[in-house]
N, C-alpha and C positions, 0 to 999 in steps of 0.2 A: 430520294437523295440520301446519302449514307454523312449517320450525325457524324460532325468533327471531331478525331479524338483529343481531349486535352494531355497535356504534359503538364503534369504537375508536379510539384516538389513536395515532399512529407520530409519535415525538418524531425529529427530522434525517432530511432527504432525501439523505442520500447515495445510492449502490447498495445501501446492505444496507435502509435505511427505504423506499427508492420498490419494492426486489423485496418486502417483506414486505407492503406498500400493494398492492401488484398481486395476490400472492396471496393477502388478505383479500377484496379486490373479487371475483375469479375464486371465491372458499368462498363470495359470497353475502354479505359483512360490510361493514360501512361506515366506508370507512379514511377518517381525518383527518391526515392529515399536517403538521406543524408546526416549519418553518424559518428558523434566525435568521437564515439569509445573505437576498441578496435573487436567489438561482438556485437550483436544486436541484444535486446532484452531491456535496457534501463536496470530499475531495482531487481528485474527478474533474470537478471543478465548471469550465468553459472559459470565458474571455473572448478581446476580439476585439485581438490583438496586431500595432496597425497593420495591418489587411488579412485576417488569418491567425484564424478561428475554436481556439483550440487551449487545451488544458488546461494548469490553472498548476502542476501537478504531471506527472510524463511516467507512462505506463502503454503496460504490454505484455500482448501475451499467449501462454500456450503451446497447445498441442497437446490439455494434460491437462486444459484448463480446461471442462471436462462441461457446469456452472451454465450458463455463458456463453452456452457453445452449443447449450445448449436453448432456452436464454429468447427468443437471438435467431431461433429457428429456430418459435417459438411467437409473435415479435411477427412473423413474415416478415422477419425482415432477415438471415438469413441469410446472404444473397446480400453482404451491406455486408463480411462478415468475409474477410480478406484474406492467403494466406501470402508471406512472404518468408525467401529465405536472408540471411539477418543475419550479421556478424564482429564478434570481437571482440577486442580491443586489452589490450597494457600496455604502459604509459607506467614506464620504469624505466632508470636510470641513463642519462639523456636522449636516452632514444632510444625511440621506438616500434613496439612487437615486437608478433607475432601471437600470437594464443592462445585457447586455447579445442579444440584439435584434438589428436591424437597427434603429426603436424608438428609444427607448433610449439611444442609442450613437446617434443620434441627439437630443435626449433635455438635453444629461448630460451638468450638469452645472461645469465647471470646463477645457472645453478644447475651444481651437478657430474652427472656421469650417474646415480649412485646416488641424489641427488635426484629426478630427472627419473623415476625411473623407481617409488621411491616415491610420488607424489604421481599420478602416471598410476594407479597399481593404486587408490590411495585413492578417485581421483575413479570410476575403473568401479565398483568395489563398493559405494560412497553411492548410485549412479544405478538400481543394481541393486536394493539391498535394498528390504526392503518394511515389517518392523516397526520399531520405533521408538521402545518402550515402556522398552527398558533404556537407550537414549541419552537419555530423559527425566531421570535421573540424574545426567547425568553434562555435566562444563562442555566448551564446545568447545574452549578452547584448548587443554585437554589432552586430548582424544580426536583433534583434527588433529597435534597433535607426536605425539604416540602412530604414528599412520598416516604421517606425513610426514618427519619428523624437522626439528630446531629448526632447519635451514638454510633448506627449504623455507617454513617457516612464517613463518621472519622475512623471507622476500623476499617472498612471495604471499600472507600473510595478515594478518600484526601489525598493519602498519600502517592496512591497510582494516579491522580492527575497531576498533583506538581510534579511530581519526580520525570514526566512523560510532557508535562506542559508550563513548569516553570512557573514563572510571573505571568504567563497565560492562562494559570489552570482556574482561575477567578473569573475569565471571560470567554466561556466557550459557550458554543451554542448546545442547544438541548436539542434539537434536532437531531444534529450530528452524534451526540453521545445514544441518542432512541433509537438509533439507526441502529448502530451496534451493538444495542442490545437486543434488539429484534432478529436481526441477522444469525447471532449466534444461537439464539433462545429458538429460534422457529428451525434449525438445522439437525433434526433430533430422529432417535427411534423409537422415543419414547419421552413422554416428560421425566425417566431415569435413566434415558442412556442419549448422550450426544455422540452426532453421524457427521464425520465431518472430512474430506476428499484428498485427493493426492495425487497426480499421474504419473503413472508409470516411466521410471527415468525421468522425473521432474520437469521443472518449465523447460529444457531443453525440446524433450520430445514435444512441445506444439511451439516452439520459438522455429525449430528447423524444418517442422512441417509448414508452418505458415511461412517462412522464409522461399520455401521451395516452392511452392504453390504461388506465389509473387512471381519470382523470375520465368518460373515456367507459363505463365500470362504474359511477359511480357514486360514484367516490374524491371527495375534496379536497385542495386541496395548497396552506397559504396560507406564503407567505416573509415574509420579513421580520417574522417572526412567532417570537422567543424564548418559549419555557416557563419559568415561573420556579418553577415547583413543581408537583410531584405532589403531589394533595390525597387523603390518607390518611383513611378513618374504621373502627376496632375490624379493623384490619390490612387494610380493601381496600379497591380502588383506588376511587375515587369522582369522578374526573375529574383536569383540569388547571387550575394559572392560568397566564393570560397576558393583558399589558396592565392587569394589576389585576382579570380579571374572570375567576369562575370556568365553567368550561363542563363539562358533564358530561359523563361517558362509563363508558362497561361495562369498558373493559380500554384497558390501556396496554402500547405497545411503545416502550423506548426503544433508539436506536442510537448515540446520542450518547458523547461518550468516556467511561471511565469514571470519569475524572479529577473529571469536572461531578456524579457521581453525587448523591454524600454532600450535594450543597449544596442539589440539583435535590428530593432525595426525604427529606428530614430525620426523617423517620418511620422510616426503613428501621431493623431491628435492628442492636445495635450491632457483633456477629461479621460482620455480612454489611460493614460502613459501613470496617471493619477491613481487612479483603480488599479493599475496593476501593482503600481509602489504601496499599495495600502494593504495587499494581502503579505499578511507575514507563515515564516516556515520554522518550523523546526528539524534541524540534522540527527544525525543518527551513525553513532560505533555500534556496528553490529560486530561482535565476537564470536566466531565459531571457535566448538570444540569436540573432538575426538576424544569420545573416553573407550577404556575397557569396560567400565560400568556402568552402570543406569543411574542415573540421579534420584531419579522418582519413577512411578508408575504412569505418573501424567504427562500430555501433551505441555499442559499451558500450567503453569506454575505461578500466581499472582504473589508478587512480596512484599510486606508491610513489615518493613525491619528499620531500624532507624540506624542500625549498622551499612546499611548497603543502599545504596544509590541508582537501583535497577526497578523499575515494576514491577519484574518478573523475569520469567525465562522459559524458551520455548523446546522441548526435548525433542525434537523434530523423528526422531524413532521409533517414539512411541506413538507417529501415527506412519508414517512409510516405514514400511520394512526395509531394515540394512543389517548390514555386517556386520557394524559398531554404531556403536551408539553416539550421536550427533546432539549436540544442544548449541542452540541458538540465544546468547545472552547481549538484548539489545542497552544501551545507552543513550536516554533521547538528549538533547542540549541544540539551545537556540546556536545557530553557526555565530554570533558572538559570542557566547561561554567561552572564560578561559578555560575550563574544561573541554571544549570543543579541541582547543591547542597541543593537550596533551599526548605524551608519546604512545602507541602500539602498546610499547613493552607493561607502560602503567596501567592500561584496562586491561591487559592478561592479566597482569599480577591482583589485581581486583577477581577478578571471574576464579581465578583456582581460587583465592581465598572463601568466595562467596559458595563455591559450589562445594569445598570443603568443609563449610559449616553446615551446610544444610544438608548432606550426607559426610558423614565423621568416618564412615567405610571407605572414602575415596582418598586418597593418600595422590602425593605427586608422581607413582609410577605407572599411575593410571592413566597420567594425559597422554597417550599417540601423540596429539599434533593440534594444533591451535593456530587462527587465523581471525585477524582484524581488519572489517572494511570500513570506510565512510561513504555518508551521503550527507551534503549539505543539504539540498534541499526536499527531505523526506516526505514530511507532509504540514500540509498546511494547518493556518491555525483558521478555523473556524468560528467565529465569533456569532455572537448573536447578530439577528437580520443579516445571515452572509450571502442570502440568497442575492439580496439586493447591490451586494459589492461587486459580485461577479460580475465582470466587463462579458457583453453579445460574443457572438461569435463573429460575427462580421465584425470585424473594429471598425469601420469608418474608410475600408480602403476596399476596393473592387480585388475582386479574386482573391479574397486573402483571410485566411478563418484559423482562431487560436482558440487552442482548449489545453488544461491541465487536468490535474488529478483535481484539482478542488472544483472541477466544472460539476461534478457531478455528487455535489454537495445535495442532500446529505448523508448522501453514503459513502463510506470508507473507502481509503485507497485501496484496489482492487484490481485483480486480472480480468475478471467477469468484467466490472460495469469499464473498464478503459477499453475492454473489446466491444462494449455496446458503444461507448461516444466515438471510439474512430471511427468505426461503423457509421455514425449519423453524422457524422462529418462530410464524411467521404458523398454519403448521399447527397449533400448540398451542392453538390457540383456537378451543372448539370449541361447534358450536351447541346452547345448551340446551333 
């Protein structure tokens, strides 16, 4: 007897909704996909910036990213994915130092040697170790003073956690912070030289190959197409609406934040509606910029100014090859911030000032073109024991399975690991 196929709904086309839409099609199943933007992608979602196909969010990749590189090696694009040695920068006490290597944490200027030499041993044994499960416990600012000591921390890390995590940056988990430093620390050619990815015409090229490879199985993919509720009967799932009109389905995947949860699925049990009001996000102005110039020689640019208000910034050229030269200058803020409120025009006016001080060669006849986006709910905040916050994937209701970006705590929001949990999503649903 031939299994039944389901029809199922996958709520947002990011990478984790289009990989779990992919492999429902590939089980046999019949994915619907349903997106309020009008592109598919989520943060990975690209427009055409003057000329320049490119995503309004910057994305990388490592070595250790498996998902990725399977998917792409199973749509044929293998070939698209791209390595480069990358640098990377800090911008501190007005000057910009190398960093990222055993050099240059011996010639930064700004620590004593006994620093330098703590935070070296700290960064090998993060990159090293493998479990994770006792740092789930425990906050990072005090497992890096712990490992570093309060010098080292307050030049190389304080600042880039509040500035990035507010009145949060006090309570994160150490897991999540070991994550990414292992991620980045183990993505190498060398213990002197960091190898870090890019594909060919950006997340486009595997948005529209995965896109294509859906419909052509048999997917749907309709945008501009908001869900306004999961329609619950005697705990399961019974479809979706949207537009005012109910459409029915066997089982629902949603990937959408979790923030939308409680409003999206009002049936949901109340312990489960609890846990998800309990994970908090932080948003994000990401500002792109179009120069004639180069800012720096590096990718990643860490800042510790007490002038400027940003992390860092990411020079997105000096790891994909372009025409012009592209920097990515994020703003993180809780979506309460009255800074969150502010206009467009006042984080440009921030970004040329900031990028003029830190190169005094770039003048205003150098900006091409400049663009600001938002995301309210970028990423999540992580707290110590977040393992334990995380609401199942089955909430409590037949046919009906929720995942975010923080499911897959403790590693960082990512294209890789969102195409490994749609991926394992999608597997839960299995033919009757």
């Amino acid at each position: 007897m031939m299994a039944y196929k389901k029809k199922v709904a996958v709520l947002g086309a990011g990478p984790m909704g289009l990989a779990a839409a992919y492999q429902l099609a590939k089980d046999g199943h019949h994915p619907v996909i349903f997106e309020a933007d009008d592109r598919v992608g989520g943060m990975t979602a690209c427009f055409n910036f003057n000329g320049i196909e490119i995503e309004r969010f910057y994305h990388f990749h490592c070595t250790s990213d498996n998902a990725l590189l399977d998917i792409l090696d199973e749509l044929k694009i293998s070939s698209k994915m791209q390595w480069r040695e990358t640098k990377m920068g800090y911008w501190y006490e007005n000057q910009t130092q190398d960093w990222g290597n055993p050099f240059a944490l011996l010639r930064f200027r700004g620590l004593s040697l006994i620093a330098k030499i703590r935070y070296g041993l700290f960064a090998f044994i993060s990159s090293k170790r493998k479990r994770w499960d006792d740092l789930d416990k425990l906050d990072a600012a005090s497992w890096i003073k712990k490992w570093v000591g309060d010098e080292a921390y307050t030049v190389m890390w304080k600042s880039l956690l509040e500035l990035k995590f507010h009145h949060f940056s006090s309570n994160l988990s150490a897991a999540w912070i070991w994550s990414r430093i292992r991620r980045i620390g183990n993505s190498r050619y060398s213990i002197f030289k960091e190898k870090l990815g890019y594909i060919e015409g950006g997340s486009s090229t595997l948005l529209n190959t995965l896109s294509a490879s859906i419909i052509e199985m048999g997917g749907e993919i309709n945008l501009s197409s908001p869900v306004s509720k999961v329609i619950i009967n005697n705990h399961q799932v019974v479809g979706i609406e949207t537009n005012s009109e109910l459409k029915h389905f066997d089982e629902v995947i949603s990937t959408i934040p979790t923030p939308f949860i409680s409003r999206l699925i009002p049936d949901l049990p109340s312990d489960v509606k609890k846990m998800f009001a309990s994970i908090n996000n932080i948003g994000v102005v990401c500002v792109i910029v179009k120069l004639k110039k180069s800012v720096s020689k590096n990718f990643w640019l860490n800042i510790n100014d007490p002038s400027m208000d940003i992390p860092g910034l990411v020079e997105y050229s000096n790891l994909m090859p372009m025409t012009e030269n592209i920097i990515y200058v994020p703003f993180y803020l809780p979506g309460d911030h009255p800074k969150f409120l502010d206009t467009d025009k006042k984080f440009i006016a921030k970004v040329k000032k900031y990028i003029t001080q830190i190169n005094n060669k770039i003048t205003e006849e150098d900006f091409i073109d400049i663009h600001a986006s938002r995301y309210r709910f970028a990423q999540p905040i992580c707290e110590p024991e977040f393992l334990n916050k995380i609401p199942k994937f089955e909430v409590g209701i037949k046919g009906l399975y929720v995942a975010d970006t923080c499911y897959y705590y403790p590693e960082d929001r990512g294209i890789s690991e969102s195409i490994n949990l749609g991926r394992n999503l999608a597997k839960r649903i299995k033919n009757d």
